[in-house]
C-alpha positions in Angstrom: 130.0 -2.1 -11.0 132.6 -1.3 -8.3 131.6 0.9 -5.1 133.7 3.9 -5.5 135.6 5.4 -1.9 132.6 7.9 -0.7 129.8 5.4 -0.2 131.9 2.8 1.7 133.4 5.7 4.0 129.7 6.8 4.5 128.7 2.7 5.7 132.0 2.7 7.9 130.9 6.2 9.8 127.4 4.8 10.1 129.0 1.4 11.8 131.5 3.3 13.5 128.6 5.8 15.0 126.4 2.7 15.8 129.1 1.1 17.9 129.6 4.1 19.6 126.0 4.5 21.1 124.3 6.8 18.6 120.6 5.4 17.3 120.6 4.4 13.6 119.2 7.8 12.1 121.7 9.9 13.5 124.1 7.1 12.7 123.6 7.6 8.9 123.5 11.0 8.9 127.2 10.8 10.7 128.0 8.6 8.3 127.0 10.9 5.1 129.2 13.5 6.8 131.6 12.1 8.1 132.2 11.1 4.1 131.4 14.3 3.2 133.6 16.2 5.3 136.6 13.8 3.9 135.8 14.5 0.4 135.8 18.1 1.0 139.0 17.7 2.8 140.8 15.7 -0.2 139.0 18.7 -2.9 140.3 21.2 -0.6 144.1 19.4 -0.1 144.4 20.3 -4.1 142.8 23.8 -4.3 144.2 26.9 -2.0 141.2 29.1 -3.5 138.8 26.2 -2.4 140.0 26.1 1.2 139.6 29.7 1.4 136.0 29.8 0.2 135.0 27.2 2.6 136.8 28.7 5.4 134.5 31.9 4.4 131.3 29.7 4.2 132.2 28.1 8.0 132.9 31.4 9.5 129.4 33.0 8.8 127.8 30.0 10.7 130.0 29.4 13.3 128.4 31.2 15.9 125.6 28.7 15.5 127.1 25.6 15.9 127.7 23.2 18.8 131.2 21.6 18.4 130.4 18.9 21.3 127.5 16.6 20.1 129.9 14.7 17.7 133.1 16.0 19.4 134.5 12.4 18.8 134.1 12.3 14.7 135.3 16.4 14.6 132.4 17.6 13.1 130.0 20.2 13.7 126.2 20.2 14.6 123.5 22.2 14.2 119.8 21.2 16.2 121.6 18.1 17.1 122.2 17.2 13.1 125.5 17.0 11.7 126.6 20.2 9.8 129.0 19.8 6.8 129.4 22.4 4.5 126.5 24.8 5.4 124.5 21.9 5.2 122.9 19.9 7.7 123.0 16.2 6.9 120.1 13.8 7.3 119.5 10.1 7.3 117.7 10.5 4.2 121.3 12.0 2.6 122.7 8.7 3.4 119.7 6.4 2.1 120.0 8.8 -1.4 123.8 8.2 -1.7 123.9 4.7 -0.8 120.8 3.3 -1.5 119.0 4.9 -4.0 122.6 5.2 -5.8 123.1 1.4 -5.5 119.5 -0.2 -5.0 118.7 -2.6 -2.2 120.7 -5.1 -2.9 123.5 -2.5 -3.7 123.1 -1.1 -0.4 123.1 -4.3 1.7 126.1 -4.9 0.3 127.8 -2.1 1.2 126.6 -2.1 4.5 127.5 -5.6 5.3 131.5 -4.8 3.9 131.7 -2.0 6.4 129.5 -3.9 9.4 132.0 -6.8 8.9 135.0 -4.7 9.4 133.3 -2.3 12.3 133.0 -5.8 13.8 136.5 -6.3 14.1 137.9 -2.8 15.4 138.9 -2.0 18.9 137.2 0.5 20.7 139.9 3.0 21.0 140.1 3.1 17.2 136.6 4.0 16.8 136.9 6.6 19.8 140.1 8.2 17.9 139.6 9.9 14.8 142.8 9.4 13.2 143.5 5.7 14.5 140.7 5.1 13.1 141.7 6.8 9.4 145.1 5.1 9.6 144.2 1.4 10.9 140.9 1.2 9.4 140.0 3.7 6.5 143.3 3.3 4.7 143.7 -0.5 4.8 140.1 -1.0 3.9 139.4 2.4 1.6 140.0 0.3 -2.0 138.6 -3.0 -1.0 136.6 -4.3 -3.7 132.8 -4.2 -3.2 130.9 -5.3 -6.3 126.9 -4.4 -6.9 
C-alpha cells in the first residue's frame, strides 16, 4: 500500500521540529498539525463557505491563544500544545495517524523517508515556512513510500 500525502507531511514536521530544538513529544504533535493545518488549507482553497466557517471557529478562541511558541511553523498554541482547528494536537494524534494507521513497521518506514530527507535540508529552509514548502514539501510530497 502506498503512504498517501498527510502522514508523510506529519513525519517531515516531526523531523523538521526535531532539528529545530523541540523534544520529541512536542515534535509529533507539530508534526500532526503542521499536516493538519495544510489539509485544512487545501479543503478550504476549494470551498469559500468552508473558509468562512473556520474563520468563525478561530475567532471564538483567539483570545486564548499564544501565536509565539511555534511562531516559526505559523501555528497557534494553546498550554504550550499546538492548536489546529479548535483542537489541540497531541503526540498521541500523531502515533494514531501514523502508527496505528500503518503498524510498526509501517511507521518506521515513514519516519525513516522523512528523517532521511530532514537530514539533508539547510537550516534556513527549516527556519522558513515557505522555503521549506517549496524546496522540500513539494519535491518530496508524492515520493513513493511503500508499507
Amino acid at each position: 500500500m502506498l503512504v498517501n500525502r498527510f502522514p508523510k507531511m506529519a513525519a517531515l514536521q516531526k523531523y523538521r521540529a526535531l532539528r529545530l530544538g523541540y523534544p520529541e513529544e512536542l515534535a509529533e504533535a507539530i508534526g500532526i498539525a503542521e499536516a493538519l493545518k495544510y489539509a485544512i488549507f487545501k479543503r478550504l482553497a476549494h470551498s469559500d463557505r468552508r473558509y468562512r466557517q473556520e474563520e468563525e471557529k478561530k475567532s471564538k478562541n483567539r483570545e486564548n491563544l499564544d501565536w509565539e511558541t511555534f511562531k516559526i511553523f505559523k501555528l497557534a498554541a494553546y498550554n504550550g500544545k499546538p492548536f489546529v482547528a479548535g483542537k489541540v494536537e497531541t503526540a498521541e494524534d500523531y502515533r494514531k495517524n501514523i502508527f496505528w494507521r500503518f503498524g510498526e513497521e509501517g511507521g518506521r518506514k515513514i519516519e525513516e523517508w522523512a528523517q532521511q530527507i530532514i537530514k539533508k535540508v539547510p537550516e534556513d529552509y527549516l527556519k522558513n515556512e515557505q522555503k521549506f514548502f517549496r524546496e522540500v514539501w513539494v519535491p518530496h510530497r508524492d515520493d513513493p513510500v511503500e508499507v
